[in-house]
C-alpha positions in Angstrom: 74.1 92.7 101.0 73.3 93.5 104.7 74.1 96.9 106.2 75.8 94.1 109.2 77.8 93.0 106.5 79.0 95.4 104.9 80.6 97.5 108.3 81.7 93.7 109.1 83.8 92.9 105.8 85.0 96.6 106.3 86.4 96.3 109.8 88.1 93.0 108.9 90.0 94.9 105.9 90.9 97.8 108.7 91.9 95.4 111.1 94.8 94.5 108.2 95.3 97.5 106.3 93.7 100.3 108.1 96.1 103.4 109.2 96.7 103.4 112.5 99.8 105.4 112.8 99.2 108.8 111.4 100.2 111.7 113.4 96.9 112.8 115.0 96.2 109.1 116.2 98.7 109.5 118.2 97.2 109.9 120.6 93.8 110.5 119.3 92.6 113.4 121.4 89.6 115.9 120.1 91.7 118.8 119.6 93.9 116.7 117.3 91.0 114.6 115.5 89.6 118.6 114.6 92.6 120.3 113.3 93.3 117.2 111.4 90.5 117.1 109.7 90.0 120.6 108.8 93.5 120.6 107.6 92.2 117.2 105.5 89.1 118.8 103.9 89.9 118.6 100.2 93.5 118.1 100.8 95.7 114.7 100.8 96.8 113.2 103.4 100.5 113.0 102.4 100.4 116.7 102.0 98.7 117.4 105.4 101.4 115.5 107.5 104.3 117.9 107.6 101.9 121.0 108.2 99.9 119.0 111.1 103.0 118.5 113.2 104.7 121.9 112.5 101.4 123.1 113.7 100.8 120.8 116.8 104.2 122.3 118.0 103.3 125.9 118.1 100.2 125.2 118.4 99.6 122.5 121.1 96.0 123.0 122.3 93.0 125.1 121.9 94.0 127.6 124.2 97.3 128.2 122.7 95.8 128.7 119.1 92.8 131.5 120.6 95.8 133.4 122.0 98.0 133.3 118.4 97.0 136.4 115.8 95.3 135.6 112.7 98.9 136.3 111.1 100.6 133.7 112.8 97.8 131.3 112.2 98.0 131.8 108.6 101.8 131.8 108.6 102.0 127.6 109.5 98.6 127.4 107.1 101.0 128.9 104.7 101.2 127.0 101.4 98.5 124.3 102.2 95.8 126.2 100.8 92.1 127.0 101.1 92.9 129.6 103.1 89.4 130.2 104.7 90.3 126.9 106.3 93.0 128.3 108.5 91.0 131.4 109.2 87.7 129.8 110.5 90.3 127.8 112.5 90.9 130.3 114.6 88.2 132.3 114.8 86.4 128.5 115.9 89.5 128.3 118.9 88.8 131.6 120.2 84.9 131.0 120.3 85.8 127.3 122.2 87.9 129.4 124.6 84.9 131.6 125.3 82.3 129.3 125.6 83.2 126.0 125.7 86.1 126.2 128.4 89.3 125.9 125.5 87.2 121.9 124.9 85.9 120.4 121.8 82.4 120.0 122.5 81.1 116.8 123.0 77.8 118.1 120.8 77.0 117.7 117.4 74.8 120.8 117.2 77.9 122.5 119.3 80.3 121.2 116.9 78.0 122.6 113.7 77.6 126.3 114.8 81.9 126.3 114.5 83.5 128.2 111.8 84.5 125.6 109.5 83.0 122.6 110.3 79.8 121.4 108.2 77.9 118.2 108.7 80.9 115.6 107.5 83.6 117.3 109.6 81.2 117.0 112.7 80.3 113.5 112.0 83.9 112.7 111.8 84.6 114.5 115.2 81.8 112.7 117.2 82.9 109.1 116.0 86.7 110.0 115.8 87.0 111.4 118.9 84.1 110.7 121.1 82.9 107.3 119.7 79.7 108.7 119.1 77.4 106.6 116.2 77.4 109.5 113.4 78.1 109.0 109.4 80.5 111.2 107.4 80.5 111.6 103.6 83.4 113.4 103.0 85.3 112.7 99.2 86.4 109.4 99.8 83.5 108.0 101.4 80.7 109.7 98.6 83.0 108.0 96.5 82.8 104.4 98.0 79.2 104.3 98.7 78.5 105.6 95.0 80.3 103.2 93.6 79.6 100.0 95.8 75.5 101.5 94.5 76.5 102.2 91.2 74.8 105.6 91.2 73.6 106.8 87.9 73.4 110.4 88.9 76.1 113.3 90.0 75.9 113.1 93.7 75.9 116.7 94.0 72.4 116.9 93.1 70.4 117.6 96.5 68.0 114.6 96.1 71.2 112.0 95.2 73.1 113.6 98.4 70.1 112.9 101.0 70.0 109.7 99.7 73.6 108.6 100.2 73.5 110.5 103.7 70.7 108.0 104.4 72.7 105.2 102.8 75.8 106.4 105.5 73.5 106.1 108.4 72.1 102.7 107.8 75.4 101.3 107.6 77.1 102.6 110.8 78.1 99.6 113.0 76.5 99.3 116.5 80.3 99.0 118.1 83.6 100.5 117.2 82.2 103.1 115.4 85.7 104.9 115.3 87.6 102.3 113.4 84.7 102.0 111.0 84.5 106.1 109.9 88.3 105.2 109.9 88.5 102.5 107.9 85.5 104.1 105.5 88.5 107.2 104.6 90.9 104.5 104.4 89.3 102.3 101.8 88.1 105.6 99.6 92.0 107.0 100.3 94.2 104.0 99.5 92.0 101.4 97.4 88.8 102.8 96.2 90.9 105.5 94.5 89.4 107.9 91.9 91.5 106.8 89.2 92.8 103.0 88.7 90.9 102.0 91.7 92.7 98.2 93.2 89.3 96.6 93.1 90.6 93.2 93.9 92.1 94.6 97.3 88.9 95.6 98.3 87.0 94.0 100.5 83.8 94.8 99.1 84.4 93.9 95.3 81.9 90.9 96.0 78.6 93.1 95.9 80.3 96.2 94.4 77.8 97.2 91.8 80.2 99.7 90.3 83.0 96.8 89.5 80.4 94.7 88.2 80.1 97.1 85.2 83.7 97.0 84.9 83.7 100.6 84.7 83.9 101.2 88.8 86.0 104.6 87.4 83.2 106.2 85.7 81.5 106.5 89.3 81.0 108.9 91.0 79.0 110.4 87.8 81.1 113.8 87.2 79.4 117.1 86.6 79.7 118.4 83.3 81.7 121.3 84.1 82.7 124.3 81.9 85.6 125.7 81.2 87.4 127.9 83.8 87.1 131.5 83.3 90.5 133.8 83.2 91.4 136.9 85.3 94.3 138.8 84.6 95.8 141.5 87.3 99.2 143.0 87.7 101.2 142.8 90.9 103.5 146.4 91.7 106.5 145.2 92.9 107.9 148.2 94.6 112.1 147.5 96.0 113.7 150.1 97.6 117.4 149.6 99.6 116.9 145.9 99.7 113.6 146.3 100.8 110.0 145.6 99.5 106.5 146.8 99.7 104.3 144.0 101.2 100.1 144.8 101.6 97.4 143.0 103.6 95.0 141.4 101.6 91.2 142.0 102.5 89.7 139.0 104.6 87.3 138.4 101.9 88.4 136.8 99.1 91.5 135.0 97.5 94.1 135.1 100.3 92.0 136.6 102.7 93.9 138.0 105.3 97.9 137.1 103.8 100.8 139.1 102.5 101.0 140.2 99.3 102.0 142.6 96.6 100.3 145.7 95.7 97.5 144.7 93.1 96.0 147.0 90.3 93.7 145.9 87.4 95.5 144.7 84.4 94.0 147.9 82.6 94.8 150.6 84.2 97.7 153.2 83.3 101.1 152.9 84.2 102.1 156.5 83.8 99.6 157.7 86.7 101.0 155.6 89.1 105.0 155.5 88.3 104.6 159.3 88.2 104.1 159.6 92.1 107.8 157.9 91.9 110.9 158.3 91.5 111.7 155.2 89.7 115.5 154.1 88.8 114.6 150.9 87.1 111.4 148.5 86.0 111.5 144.9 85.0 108.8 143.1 83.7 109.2 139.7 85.4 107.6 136.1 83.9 104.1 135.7 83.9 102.6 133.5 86.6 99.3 131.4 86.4 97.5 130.1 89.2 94.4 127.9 89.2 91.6 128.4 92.0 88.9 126.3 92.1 86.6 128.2 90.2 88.9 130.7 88.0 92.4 131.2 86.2 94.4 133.8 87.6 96.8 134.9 85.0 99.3 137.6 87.3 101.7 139.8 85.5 104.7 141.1 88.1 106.1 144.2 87.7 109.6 145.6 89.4 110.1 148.6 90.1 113.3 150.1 91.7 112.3 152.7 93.2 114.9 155.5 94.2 116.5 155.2 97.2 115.6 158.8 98.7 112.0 158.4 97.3 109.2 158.4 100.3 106.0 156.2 99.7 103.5 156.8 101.7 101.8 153.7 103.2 98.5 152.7 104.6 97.9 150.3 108.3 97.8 147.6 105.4 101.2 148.2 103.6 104.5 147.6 105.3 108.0 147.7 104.2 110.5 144.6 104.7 113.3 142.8 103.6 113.4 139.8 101.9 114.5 137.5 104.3 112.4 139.2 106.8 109.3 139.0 104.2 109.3 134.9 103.9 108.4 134.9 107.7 105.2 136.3 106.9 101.8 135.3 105.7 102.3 134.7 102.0 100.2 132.9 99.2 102.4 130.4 97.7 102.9 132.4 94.2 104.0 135.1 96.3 106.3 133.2 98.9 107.8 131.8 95.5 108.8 134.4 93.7 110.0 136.2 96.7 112.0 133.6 97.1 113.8 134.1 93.5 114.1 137.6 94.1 116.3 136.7 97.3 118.4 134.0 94.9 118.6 137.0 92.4 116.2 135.6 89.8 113.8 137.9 88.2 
C-alpha cells in the first residue's frame, strides 16, 4: 500500500466520521490546540471535556494563565491527574509571556524547549495549529501504525520507536495536514480501539496486516510488566473547632505542589507525636488505596480531635481551614474525597 493511499483512504473516513466539534476546535486557535493537548496526554477525551472548558473560562489566553499562581492552576487541574502536567503548564505560560510575547511559537525547536511538551505534543501543535507538515505518535497513533505493520516487537524499544517515527513521516499528506494528524487520533480513539477494535469500520482493514492475523488486539506487543510494588503511609488528620490541618506537598513528587494531609511513615510511633497534643478523640478511618503508574499506595487516615484550647504550631507549608473552605483548594482526588465525607459526617 502507498504512503498516498493510505493518508487518502484516511481523509475520506475523516471527511465522514472525523470529530470536528470538540471544544478546542472551536475555534482552533494555538493556545487552545496546546492546552488541549497537554490536558489529552494519557487522558481520554471524554474525561478532558469538562476540565478544558472550566479552564478556558478562567483561563482564557496565555497571558491570563502566566498571571494565575501555581495554586490556582492546580486547583481547575484538580482531579484530572498527572499533576506535573498542570504544573509545567504554567511554568511553560509564564516562559511564553517572557519571551515569546504571551504566543505559541510558530517553531518546532521553540515549541520543544517548553515544560511539558516532547516531540508528539509539538508535532501535534505545528500541524494542528499552524498547518505545518510534522508526524505525531502519541497512544492512538503508535497504536494504528503498529497494527496496520503488524509489529512483532514492543514499541517502546528505541530501535522499534525510530522506526515507526520514520513510518509517521513517510505517510504525512502533502495538503491538509491538520485533518490528517486529526483524523490519525480519531481512527486510534474511536475505531482502532485497544480492546475490541471495529475493524470493519476502518478504512484501512484492506492492507491492515494486524487484522489479517485475526488477532489485530494482540498489537501493539505489550511489555512484560511486573507486578506493582506497595507503599504504605499514614495521613494525621488533625480537626480542631471545625477546622483542619491542610500541608503543601513538595513540588517533587506525587502531588507535587497540592493540598494535603500531614504524612508520616507507616512505622513510626504514635505516642511521640500525639504527646505534643492534647488530643480529645482519635478515629482510625477506612483504608484507602490508590494506584500511580508505577506503585500502590496503600494510605491509612488517622483523626485526631485535637482539643480545642490546644496550639499547633505550623510551618509556611501547613495552614488551618475549614472544610468547606478546604475543597476550594488544591487537593489530590483521595484527599478532595474524603474531605468531602468528613463534611457529610462520614468517617
Amino acid at each position: 500500500m502507498s504512503e498516498k493511499l493510505f493518508s487518502q483512504q484516511l481523509l475520506a473516513w475523516f471527511d465522514q466520521h472525523g470529530r470536528k466539534n470538540l471544544p478546542w476546535q472551536q475555534p482552533a486557535t494555538p493556545y487552545r490546540v496546546w492546552l488541549s493537548e497537554v490536558m489529552l496526554q494519557q487522558t481520554q477525551v471524554s474525561t478532558v471535556i469538562p476540565y478544558f472548558q472550566r479552564f478556558v473560562v478562567r483561563f482564557p489566553d496565555i497571558r491570563s494563565l502566566a498571571e494565575a499562581s501555581t495554586d490556582e492552576v492546580l486547583q481547575y487541574w484538580a482531579g484530572l491527574g498527572y499533576y506535573a502536567r498542570g504544573r509545567n503548564l504554567h511554568k511553560a505560560a509564564v516562559i511564553m509571556a517572557q519571551q515569546h510575547n504571551a504566543a505559541i511559537p510558530e517553531n518546532f525547536d521553540a515549541l520543544l524547549a517548553l515544560p511539558g511538551i516532547g516531540r508528539s505534543t509539538a508535532g501535534a501543535i505545528m500541524a494542528l495549529a499552524f498547518q505545518h507538515r510534522y508526524p505525531i505518535l502519541d497512544g492512538n497513533v503508535k497504536r494504528v501504525l503498529c497494527r496496520f505493520t503488524a509489529e512483532p516487537d514492543w514499541p517502546g524499544q528505541k530501535n522499534i520507536e525510530t522506526a515507526l517515527w520514520q513510518l509517521a513521516e513517510s505517510l504525512l499528506p502533502e495538503r491538509r495536514i491538520n485533518a490528517y494528524i486529526q483524523a490519525q487520533m480519531d481512527l486510534g480513539a474511536t475505531v482502532c480501539t485497544r480492546s475490541k477494535p471495529d475493524c470493519h469500520c476502518c478504512p484501512l482493514q484492506t492492507n491492515c496486516l494486524g487484522r489479517q492475523t485475526g488477532k489485530p488486539e494482540h498489537y501493539p506487543v505489550r511489555k512484560k510488566k511486573p507486578a506493582l510494588p506497595e507503599r504504605h503511609c499514614r495521613w494525621l488528620i488533625y480537626r480542631q473547632s471545625e477546622k483542619i490541618l491542610l500541608e503543601k506537598r513538595p513540588e517533587k513528587g506525587i502531588w507535587g505542589g497540592m493540598w494535603s494531609f500531614p504524612e508520616i511513615n507507616i512505622d513510626m510511633p504514635m505516642d511521640a507525636i500525639l504527646a505534643r497534643h492534647a488530643v480529645d478523640d482519635m478515629i482510625d478511618l477506612t483504608p484507602i488505596r490508590h494506584t500511580f503508574t508505577h506503585f500502590r499506595l496503600q494510605i491509612i487516615p488517622l483523626l485526631i480531635d485535637i482539643n480545642q484550647h490546644d496550639q499547633i504550631e505550623t510551618n509556611d507549608n501547613q495552614q488551618w481551614v475549614t472544610i468547606t473552605d478546604s475543597l476550594s483548594l488544591a487537593l489530590p482526588a483521595p484527599v478532595n474525597k474524603l474531605i468531602q465525607k468528613l463534611n457529610r459526617g462520614v468517617t
